[in-house]
C-alpha positions in Angstrom: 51.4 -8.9 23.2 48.8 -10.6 20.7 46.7 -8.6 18.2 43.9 -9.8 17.2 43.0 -8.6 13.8 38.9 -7.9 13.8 37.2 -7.9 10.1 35.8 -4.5 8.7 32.5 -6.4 8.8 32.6 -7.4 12.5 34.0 -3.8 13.4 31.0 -2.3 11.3 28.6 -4.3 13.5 30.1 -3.4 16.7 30.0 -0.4 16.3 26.6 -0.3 15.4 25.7 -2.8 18.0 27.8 -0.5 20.4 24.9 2.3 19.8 22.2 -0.2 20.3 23.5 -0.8 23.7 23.4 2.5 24.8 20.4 3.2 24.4 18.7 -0.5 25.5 20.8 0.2 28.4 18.8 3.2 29.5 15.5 1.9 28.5 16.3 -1.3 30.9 14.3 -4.4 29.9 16.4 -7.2 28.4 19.8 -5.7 28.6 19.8 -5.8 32.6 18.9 -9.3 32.3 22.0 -10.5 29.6 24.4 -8.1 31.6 23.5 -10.3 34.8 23.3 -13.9 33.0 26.5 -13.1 30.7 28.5 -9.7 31.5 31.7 -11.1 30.2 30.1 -12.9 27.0 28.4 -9.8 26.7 31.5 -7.7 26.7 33.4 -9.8 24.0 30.4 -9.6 21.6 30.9 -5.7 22.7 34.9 -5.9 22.1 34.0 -7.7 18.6 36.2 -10.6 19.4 32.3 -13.0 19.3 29.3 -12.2 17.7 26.1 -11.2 19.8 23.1 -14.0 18.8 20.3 -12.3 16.2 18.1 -12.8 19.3 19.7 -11.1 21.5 19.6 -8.3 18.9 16.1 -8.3 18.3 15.7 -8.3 22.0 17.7 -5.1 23.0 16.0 -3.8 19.4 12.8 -4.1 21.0 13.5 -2.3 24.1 14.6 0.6 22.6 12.0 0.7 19.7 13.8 0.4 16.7 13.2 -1.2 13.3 16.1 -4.5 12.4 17.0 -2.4 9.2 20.0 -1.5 9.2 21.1 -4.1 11.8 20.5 -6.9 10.3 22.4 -6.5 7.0 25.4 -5.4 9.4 25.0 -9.1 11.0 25.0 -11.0 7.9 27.6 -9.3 6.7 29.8 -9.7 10.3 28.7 -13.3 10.5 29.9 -14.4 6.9 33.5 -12.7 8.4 33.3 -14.2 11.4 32.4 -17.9 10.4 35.4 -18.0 7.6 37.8 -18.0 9.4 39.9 -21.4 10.2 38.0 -23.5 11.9 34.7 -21.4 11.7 32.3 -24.4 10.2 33.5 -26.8 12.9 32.3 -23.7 15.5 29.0 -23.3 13.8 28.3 -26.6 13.6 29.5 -27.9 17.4 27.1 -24.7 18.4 24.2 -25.4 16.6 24.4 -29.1 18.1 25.1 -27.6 21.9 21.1 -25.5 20.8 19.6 -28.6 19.6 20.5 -30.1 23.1 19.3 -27.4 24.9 16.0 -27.6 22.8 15.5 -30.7 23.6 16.0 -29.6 27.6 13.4 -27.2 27.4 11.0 -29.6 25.1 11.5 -31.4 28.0 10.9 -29.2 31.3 8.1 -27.6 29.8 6.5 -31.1 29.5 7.1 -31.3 32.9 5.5 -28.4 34.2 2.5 -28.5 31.9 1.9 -32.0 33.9 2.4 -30.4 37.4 -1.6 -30.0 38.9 -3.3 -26.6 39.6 -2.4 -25.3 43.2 -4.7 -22.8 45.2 -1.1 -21.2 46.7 -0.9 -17.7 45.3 2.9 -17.9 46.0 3.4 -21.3 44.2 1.1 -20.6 41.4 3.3 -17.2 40.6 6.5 -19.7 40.7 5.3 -21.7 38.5 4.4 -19.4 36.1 7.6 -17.6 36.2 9.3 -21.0 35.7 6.9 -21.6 32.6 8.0 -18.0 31.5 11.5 -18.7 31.5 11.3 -22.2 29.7 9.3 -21.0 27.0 11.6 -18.0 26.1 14.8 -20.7 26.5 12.8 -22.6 23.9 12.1 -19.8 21.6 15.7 -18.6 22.0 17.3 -22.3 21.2 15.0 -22.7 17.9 15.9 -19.5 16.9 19.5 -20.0 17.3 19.4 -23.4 15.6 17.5 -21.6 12.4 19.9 -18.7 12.5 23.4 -21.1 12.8 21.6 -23.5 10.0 21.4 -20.3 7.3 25.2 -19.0 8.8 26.2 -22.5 7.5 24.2 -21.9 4.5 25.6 -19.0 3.6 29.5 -20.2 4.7 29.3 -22.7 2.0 27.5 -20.6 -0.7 30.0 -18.4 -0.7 32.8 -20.9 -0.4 31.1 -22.4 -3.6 31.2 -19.4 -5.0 35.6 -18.9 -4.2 35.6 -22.5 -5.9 33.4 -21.3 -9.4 36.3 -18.6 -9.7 39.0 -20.5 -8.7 38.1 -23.6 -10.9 38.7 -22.1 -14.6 42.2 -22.0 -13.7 43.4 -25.6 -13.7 47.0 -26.5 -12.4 48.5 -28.5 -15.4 50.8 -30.8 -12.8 47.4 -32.2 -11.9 46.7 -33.5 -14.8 50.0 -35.2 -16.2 50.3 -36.6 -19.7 52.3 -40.0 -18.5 50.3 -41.8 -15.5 51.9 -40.5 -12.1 51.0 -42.7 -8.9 50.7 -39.6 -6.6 48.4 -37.9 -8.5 46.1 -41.1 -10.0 42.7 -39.6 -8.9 40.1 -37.7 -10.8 39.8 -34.0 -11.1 36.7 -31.8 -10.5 34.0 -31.8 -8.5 32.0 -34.1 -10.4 34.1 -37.3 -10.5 32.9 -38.8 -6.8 29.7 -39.2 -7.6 29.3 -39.5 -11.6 29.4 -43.0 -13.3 33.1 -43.8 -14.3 32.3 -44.0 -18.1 34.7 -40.8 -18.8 38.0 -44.4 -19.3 40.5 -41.6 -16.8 42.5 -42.6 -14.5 40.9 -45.2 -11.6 40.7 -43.3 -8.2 43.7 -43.3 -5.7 42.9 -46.2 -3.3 42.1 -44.3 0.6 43.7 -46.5 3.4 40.7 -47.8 5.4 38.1 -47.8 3.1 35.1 -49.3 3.4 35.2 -52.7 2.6 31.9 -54.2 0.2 29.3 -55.9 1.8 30.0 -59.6 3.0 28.6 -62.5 0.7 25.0 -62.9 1.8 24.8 -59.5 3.5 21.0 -59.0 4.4 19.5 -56.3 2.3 18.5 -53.7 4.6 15.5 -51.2 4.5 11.8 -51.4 3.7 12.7 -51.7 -0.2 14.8 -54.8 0.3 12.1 -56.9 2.2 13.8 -60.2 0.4 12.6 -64.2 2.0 15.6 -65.2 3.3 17.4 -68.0 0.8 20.8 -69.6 0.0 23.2 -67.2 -1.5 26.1 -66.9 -2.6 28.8 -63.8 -2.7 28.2 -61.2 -5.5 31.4 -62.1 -7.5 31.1 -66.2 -7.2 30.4 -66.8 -10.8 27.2 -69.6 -10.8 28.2 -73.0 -11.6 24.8 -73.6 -13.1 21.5 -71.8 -13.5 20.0 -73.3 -10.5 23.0 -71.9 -8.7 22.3 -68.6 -10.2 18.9 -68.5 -9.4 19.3 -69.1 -5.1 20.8 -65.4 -5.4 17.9 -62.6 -6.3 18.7 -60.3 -8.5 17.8 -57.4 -6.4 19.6 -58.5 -3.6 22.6 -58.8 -6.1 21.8 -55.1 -7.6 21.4 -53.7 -3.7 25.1 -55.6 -2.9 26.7 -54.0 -5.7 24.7 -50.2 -5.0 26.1 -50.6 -1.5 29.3 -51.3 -2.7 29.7 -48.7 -5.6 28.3 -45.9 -2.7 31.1 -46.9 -0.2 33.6 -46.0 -3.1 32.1 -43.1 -3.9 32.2 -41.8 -0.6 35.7 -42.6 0.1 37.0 -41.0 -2.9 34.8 -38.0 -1.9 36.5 -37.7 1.5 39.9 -38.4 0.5 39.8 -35.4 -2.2 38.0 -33.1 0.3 41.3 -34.0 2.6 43.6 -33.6 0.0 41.8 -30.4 -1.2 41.7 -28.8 1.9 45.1 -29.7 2.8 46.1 -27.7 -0.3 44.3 -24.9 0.9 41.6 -25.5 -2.1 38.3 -25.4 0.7 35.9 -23.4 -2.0 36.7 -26.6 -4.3 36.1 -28.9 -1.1 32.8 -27.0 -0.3 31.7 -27.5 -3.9 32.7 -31.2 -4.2 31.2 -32.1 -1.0 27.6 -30.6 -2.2 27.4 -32.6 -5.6 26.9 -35.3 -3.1 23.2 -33.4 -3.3 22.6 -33.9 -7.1 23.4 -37.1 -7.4 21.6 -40.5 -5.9 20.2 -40.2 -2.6 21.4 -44.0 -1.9 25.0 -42.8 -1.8 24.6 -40.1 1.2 24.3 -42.7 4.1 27.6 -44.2 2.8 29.3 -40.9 2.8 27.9 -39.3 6.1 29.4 -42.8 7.8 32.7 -41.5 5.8 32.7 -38.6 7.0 32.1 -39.0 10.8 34.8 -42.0 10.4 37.4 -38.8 9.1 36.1 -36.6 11.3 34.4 -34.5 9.2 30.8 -34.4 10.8 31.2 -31.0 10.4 30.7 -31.5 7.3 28.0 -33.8 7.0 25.6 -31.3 9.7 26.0 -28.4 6.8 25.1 -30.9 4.1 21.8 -31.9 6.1 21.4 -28.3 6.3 21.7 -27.9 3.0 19.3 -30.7 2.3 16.7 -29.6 4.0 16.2 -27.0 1.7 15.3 -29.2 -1.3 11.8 -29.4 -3.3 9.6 -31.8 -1.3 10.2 -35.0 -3.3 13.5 -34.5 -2.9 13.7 -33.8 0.3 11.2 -36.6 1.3 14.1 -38.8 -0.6 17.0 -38.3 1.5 14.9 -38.6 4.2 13.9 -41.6 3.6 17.4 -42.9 2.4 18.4 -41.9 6.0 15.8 -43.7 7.8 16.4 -47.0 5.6 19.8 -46.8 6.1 19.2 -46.9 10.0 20.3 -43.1 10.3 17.4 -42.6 11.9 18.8 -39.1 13.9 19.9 -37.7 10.7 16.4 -38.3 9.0 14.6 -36.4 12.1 17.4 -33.5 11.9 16.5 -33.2 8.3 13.3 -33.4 8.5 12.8 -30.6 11.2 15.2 -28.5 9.6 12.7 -28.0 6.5 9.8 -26.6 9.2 10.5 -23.6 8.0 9.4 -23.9 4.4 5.9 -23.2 3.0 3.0 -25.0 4.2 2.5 -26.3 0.7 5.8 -27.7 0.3 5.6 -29.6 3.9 2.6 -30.9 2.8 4.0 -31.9 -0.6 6.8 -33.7 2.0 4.8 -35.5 4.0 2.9 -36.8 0.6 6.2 -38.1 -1.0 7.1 -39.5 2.5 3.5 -41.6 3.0 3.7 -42.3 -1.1 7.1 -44.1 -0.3 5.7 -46.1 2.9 7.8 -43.5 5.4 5.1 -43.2 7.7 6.7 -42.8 11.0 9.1 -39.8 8.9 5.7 -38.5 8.0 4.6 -38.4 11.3 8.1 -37.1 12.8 7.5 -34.0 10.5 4.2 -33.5 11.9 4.9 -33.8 15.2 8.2 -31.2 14.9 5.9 -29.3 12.8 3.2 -29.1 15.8 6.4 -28.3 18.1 7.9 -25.2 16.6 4.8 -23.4 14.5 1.4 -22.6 15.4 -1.7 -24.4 16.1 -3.0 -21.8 13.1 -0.6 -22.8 11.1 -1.2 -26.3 11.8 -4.8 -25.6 10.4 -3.4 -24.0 7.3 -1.1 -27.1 6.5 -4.7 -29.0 7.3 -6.2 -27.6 4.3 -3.8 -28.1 1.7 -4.9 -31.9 1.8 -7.2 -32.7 4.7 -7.7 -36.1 3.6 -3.9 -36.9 4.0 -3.0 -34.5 6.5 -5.6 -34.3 9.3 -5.6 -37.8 10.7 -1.8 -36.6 10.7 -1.9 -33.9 12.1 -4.7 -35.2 15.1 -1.9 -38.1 15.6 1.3 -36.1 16.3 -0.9 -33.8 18.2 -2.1 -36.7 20.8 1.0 -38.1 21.2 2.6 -34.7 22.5 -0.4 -33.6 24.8 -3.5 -33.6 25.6 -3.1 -29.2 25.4 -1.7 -30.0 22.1 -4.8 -32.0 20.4 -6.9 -29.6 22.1 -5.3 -26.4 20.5 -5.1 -28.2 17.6 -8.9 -29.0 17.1 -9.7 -25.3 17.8 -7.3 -23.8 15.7 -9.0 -26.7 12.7 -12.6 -25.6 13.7 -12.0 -21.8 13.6 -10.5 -22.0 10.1 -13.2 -24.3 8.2 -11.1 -27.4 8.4 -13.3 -29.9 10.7 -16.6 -28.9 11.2 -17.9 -28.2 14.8 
């Protein structure tokens, strides 16, 4: 017979949660309607063995009229339990990707309906309605399910950062032998992937299949590495004369030898968090794989392409997570460092995971985004923006900057709908942004 050992923190919650039931039970409303769609998902949230989603929660909390506190510490501190153990960021992240398809799903049948013309049939009319009803609330449900597995992530590898910070002062001297040892030739800490090698240590392990440098002549890509097209020659070809050494630009050279420092980087990065995690080391894994953060944004494409390649994209979705919670400038960085890079799905998963910042630091976003010639980012922010917050608050972002941000706005609201720009306008008369 198997046991299944529940955490204090989940058995806390379910018991709590088991209370909550009760009594939404009796008051009917949502709990009839999760006991139909899910009785045995229900059950194992019940049993403790999953954990019920925060919306779900906040339904059945509704119903029976109480106030989140004390629930919601309860399911911070069950979820933190829950999502450590093995295996638990791979879950979070795989789930959060199953909600963004479903998003997208519901995006796209409510578009549908919305174009479906009036009818004078009482009967279809209702239908439609109820169908309209029902996509809405599976659209509410999915963003709030992506926003509450993106902070679950958060929080994972904040606190996994936090294992490595008190596991760190205690070096292991066999890592750091006096006479050179093959087997253990890389760099320690969590600093030494992305740093300038200036410290003269020992040169970085080679990784088997690492990325190789660009090809001679490789085409600079992206919208800062617009270069006329010329003879060239490969970056290490010393130049016969100076006419020689002219036919290659120097930025082209610089952007050939960026490329190839950041595809070293990122394979030393992945190859330590292997060999980290393989030594059961993940809070020093965790915190090596966010210095990737701090340090040039030209790097990150190189090591997201890494990780997939390991198959760590686990890893990669809590780092864009993690991203999207940087000041605006910096933010508007790695998002355009995506996009030139040709990742263009990462830049929009970045970008509409910072919606739920300030309306003065999205507008501060879009800014750096337009400053750095990102206009279709710009307008991708706006138009998630438009998607997931109100036509209100759409007005409110309006007046931060209304020379910047209202042609914009009126943009990303056209190309969604014709409902869209209209709510839009009405929302910008009523709060003094455009004049009637």
């Amino acid at each position: 017979m198997t046991v299944t050992h529940i955490p204090t923190e989940m058995a806390d919650f379910t018991h709590w949660l088991g209370g909550l039931a009760a009594r939404a039970e009796a008051s009917g409303g949502w709990w009839a309607v999760f006991a139909e769609r899910d009785p045995d998902g229900l059950r194992a949230c019940l049993d403790g063995t999953e954990l019920l989603p925060w919306d779900v929660v906040e339904s059945l909390l509704r119903d029976a009229g109480e106030a989140p506190e004390p629930g919601r510490g309860l399911y911070e501190a069950a979820a933190l339990a829950h999502d450590r153990r093995p295996g638990g960021a791979d879950a979070l992240a795989a789930r959060r990707e199953l909600m963004e398809r479903e998003r997208r799903h519901a995006e796209t049948r409510l578009r549908e309906l919305g174009r479906r013309p009036g009818t004078p049939d009482p009967g279809e009319a209702a239908r439609l309605e109820h169908d309209l009803a029902w996509t809405r609330d599976d659209l509410a449900r999915a963003t709030a399910r992506i926003a509450d597995l993106g902070e679950r992530l958060g929080r994972l590898g904040r606190a996994d950062r936090g294992a490595a910070g008190a596991e760190e002062p205690v070096p292991a001297p066999a890592l750091a032998p006096a006479a050179p040892a093959p087997e253990r030739r890389r760099p320690r800490g969590a600093r030494y992937a992305w740093a300038d090698d200036a410290s003269g240590g020992p040169e970085p392990r080679p990784v088997p299949d690492a990325p190789a440098p660009p090809a001679a002549g490789a085409e600079p890509r992206g919208a800062r590495f617009r270069l006329k097209p010329g003879p060239r020659t490969g970056p290490a070809a010393p130049p016969a004369t100076a006419t020689a050494s002219a036919s290659v630009p120097a930025s082209a050279a610089a952007f050939a030898g960026a490329e190839e420092e950041a595809a070293r980087a990122a394979a030393n990065a992945v190859y330590a968090i292997q060999r980290l995690r393989a030594q059961g080391r993940t809070g020093e894994a965790h915190a090596l794989l966010f210095e990737a953060l701090a340090g040039p944004v030209g790097r990150l494409p190189a090591l997201a392409g890494e990780l997939h390649r390991a198959g760590l994209g686990a890893d990669w979705a809590i780092l864009l997570w993690e991203a999207a919670s940087l000041p605006p400038a910096r933010l508007a960085a790695v998002a355009g460092a995506l996009a030139d890079a040709g990742r263009a799905d990462d830049c929009e998963q970045l970008l509409r995971q910072g919606l739920a910042r300030p309306v003065e630091e999205l507008a501060g976003a879009v800014a750096a985004l337009v400053a750095e010639h990102h206009d279709h980012e710009a307008h991708a922010l706006l138009t998630a923006f438009l998607r997931v917050r109100t036509p209100e608050e759409a007005a409110r972002l309006a007046a931060v900057d209304p020379a910047l941000l209202m042609p914009r706005l009126g943009a990303a609201a056209r190309a969604l709908s014709p409902a869209d720009d209209r709510a839009l306008r009405h929302a910008l008369r009523v709060g003094g942004v455009l004049g009637a």
